[in-house]
C-alpha positions as CSV (number, residue, x, y, z in Angstrom):
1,X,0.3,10.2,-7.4
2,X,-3.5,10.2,-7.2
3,X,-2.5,9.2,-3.4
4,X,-1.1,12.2,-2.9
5,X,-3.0,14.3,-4.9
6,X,-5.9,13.3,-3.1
7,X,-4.5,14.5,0.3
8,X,-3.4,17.5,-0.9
9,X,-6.8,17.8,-1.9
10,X,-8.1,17.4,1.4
11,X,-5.6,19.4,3.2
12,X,-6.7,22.4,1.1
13,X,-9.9,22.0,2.0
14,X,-9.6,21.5,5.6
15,X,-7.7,25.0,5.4
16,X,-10.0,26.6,3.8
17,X,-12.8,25.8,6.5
18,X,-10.0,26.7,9.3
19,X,-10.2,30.6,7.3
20,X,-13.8,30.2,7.0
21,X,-14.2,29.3,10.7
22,X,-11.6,32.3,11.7
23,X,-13.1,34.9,9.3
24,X,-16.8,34.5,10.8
25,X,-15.0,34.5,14.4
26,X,-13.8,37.8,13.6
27,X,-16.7,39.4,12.1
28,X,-18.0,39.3,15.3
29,X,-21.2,37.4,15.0
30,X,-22.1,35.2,18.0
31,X,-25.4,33.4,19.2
32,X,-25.9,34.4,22.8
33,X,-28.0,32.9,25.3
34,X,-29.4,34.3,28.0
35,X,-30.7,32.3,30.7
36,X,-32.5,33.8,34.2
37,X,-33.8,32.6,37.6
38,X,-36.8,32.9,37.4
39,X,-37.8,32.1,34.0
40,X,-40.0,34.6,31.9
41,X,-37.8,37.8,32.7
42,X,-37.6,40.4,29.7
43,X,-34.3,40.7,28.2
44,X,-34.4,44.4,26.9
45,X,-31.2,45.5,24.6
46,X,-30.2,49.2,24.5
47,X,-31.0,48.8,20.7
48,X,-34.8,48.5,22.3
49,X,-35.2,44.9,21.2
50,X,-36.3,42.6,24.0
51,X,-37.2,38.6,24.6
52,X,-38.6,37.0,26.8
53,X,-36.1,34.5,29.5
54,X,-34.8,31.9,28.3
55,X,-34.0,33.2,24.9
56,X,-30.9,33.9,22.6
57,X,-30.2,36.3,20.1
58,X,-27.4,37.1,17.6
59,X,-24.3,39.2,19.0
60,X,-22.9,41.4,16.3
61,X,-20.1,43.8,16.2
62,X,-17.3,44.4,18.6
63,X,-19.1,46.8,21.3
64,X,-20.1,45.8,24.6
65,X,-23.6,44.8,24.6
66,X,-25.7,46.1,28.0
67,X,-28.8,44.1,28.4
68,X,-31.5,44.9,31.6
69,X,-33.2,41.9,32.9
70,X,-36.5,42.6,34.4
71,X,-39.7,40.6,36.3
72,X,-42.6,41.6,38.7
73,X,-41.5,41.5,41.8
74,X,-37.6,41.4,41.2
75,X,-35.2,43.8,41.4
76,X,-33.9,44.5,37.4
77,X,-30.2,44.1,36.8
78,X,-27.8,45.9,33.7
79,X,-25.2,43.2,32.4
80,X,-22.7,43.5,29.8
81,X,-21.4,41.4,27.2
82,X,-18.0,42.0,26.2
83,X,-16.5,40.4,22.8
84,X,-13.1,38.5,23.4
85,X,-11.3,36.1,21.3
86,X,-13.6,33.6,22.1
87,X,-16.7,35.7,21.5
88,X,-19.0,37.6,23.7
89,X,-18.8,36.3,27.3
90,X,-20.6,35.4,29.3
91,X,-22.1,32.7,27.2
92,X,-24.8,31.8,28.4
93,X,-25.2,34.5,30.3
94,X,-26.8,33.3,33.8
95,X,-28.5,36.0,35.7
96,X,-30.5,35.0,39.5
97,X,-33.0,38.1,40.1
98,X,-33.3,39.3,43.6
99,X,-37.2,39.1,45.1
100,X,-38.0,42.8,46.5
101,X,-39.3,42.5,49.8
102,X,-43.1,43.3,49.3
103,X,-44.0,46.8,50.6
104,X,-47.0,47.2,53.2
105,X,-48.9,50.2,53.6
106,X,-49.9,50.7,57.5
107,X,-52.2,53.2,58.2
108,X,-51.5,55.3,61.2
109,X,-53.9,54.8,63.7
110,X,-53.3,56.9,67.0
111,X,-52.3,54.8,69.8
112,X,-54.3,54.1,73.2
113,X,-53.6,56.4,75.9
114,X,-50.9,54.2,78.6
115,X,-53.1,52.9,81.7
């Protein structure tokens, strides 16, 4: 009997981490990382929070979350996280910046008459 009772014991328990597990799933909390080449981009949220790259934060709710990724030099790029059943994806979010071709600034200088 104390076999069995023992097991049963168990069992419960094990199910009541499975609804634990499942309830916090569907609250919709979710560490995020995000991730960027080059390192050292801001991460700003719409929400105004930012971090610096690599970094992670905490994904709440069941909206889509748009993030801008910014450096010096780079172009900045909008993502968005969308929730599924498996959380917010992408996760880690992975984002290569494009370089921006430097600009010059060329005076005009008038050109020699042909000989």
């Amino acid at each position: 009997m104390a076999l069995i009772m023992g097991s049963l014991v168990r069992t419960v328990c094990f199910s009541g981490l499975m609804v634990v597990a499942a309830g916090c799933q569907t609250l919709g909390l979710d560490n995020v990382r995000i991730e960027t080449t080059p390192p050292d981009a801001t991460a700003r949220f719409a929400t105004g929070q930012s971090c610096k790259t690599p970094c992670a934060f905490r994904a709440v709710g069941e909206k889509p979350i748009s993030i801008t990724l910014s450096k010096t030099g780079f172009k900045s790029e909008t993502v968005t996280l969308t929730r599924s059943t498996l959380g917010f994806r992408p996760n880690p979010l992975r984002v290569e910046l494009q370089l921006v071709a430097p600009t010059i600034n060329v005076e005009a200088a008038p050109l020699a008459p042909a000989e």
